[in-house]
C-alpha positions in Angstrom: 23.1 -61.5 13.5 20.3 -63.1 15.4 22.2 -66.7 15.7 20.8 -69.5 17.7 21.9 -72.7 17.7 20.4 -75.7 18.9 22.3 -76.4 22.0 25.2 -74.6 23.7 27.7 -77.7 22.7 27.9 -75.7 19.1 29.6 -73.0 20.1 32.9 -74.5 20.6 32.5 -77.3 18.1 34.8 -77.7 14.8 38.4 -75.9 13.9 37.0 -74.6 10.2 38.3 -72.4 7.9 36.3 -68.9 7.7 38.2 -66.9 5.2 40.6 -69.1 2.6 42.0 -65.9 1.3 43.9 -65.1 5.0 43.7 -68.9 6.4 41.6 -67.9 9.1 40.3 -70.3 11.5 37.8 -70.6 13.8 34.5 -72.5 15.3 31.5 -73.5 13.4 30.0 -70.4 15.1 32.3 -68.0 13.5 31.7 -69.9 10.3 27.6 -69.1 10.4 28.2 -66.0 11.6 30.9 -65.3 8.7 27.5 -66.5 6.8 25.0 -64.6 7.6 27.3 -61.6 7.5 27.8 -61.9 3.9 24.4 -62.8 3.3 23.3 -59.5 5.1 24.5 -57.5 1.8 25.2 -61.1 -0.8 25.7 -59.1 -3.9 28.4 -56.3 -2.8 29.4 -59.1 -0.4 30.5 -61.9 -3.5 33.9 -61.8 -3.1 33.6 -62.0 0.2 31.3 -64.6 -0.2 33.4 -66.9 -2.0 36.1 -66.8 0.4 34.6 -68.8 2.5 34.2 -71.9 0.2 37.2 -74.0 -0.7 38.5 -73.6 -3.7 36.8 -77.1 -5.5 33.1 -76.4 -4.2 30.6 -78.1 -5.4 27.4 -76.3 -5.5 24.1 -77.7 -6.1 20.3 -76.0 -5.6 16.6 -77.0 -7.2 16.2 -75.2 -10.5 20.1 -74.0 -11.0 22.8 -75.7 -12.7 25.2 -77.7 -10.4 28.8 -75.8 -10.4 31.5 -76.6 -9.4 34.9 -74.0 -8.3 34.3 -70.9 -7.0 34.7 -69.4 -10.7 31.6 -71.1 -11.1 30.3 -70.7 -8.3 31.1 -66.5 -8.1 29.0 -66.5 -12.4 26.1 -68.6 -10.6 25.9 -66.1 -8.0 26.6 -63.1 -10.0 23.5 -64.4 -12.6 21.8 -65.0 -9.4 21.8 -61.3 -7.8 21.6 -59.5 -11.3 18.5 -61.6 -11.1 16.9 -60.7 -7.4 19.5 -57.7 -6.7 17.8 -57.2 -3.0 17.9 -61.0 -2.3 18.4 -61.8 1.1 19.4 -64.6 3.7 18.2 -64.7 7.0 19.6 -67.7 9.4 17.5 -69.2 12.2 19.2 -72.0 13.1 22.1 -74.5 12.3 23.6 -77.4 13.4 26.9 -79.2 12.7 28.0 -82.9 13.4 31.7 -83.8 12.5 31.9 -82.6 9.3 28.4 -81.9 8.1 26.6 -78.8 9.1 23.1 -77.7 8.5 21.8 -73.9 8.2 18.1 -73.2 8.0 17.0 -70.3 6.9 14.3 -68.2 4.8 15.3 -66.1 1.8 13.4 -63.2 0.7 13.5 -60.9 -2.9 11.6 -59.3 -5.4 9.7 -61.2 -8.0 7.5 -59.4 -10.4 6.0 -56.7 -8.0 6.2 -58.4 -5.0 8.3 -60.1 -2.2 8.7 -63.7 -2.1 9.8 -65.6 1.0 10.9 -69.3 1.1 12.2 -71.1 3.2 15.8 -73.2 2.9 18.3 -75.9 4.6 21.9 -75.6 2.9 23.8 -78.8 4.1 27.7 -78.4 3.5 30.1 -80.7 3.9 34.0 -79.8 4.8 37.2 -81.5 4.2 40.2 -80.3 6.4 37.9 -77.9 7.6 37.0 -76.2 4.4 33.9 -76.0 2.9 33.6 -78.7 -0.2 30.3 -79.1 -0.8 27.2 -76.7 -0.3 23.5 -78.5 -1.0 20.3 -76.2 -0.9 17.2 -77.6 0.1 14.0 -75.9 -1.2 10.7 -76.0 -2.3 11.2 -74.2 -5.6 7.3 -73.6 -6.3 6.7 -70.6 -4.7 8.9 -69.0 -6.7 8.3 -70.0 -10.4 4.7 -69.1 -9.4 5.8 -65.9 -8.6 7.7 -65.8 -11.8 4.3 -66.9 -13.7 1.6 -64.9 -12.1 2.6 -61.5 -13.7 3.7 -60.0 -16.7 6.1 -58.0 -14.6 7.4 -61.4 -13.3 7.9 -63.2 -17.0 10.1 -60.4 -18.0 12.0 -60.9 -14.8 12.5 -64.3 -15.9 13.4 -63.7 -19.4 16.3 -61.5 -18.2 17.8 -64.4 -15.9 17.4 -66.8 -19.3 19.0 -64.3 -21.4 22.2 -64.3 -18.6 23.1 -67.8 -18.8 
């Protein structure tokens, strides 16, 4: 994982909860780096996923309903990756201030016949050190255009409205 934060003070900062299933503490650090590992493969890596959200999340992102639980959460994802199966995150930096933190980073998939690449900011807030609430914060043009601009693309589309 190719982690940088903005200053060194990060490392050490917060006592968070990086797996709910075990209990598992640790930094904001191991939190983003918990992340990105799960982001590295996100659809084999769901489960996985989830775990590190509390229980109640709420879960909102431009252009996708706003869930909340992680059984809501795990069918928004699920539609998400049957959607853009090679979907990928990619963190560049984050930064975390009591109990806010920021990651930015730029997703990439498959739309139509080509790769799309957009950037992102997911702000979540934690309670007790678990993850409540996850915002994403995105531009969501580039991808309906890449939706729009080929047949291949429209029928991509079409699936993911069939799903929900």
């Amino acid at each position: 994982m190719r982690e940088r934060s903005t200053s060194s003070e990060h490392r050490d900062m917060g006592d968070v909860v990086i797996d709910t299933s075990t209990g598992a503490r640790g930094t904001y650090a191991d939190w983003v780096a918990a992340f990105q590992n799960r982001w590295s493969d996100a659809r084999n890596n769901l489960d996985r996923f989830m775990d590190i959200l509390g229980p109640d999340i709420l879960l909102r992102a431009p252009g996708l309903r706003t869930t909340r639980g992680r059984d809501a959460g795990r069918a928004a994802f699920a539609t998400t990756f049957d959607a853009l199966p090679d979907i990928t995150g990619q963190v560049h930096r984050w930064s975390a201030s009591g109990e806010v933190l920021f990651i930015e980073m730029t997703f990439s998939a498959t739309i139509g016949k080509g790769r799309v690449e957009w950037w992102n900011v997911d702000r979540f807030l934690f309670r007790d050190g678990v993850a409540m609430e996850r915002v994403a914060y995105f531009d969501p043009s580039r991808i309906r255009r890449a939706y729009f601009s080929s047949l291949a693309g429209l029928r991509q589309l079409w699936r993911i409205r069939r799903m929900r």
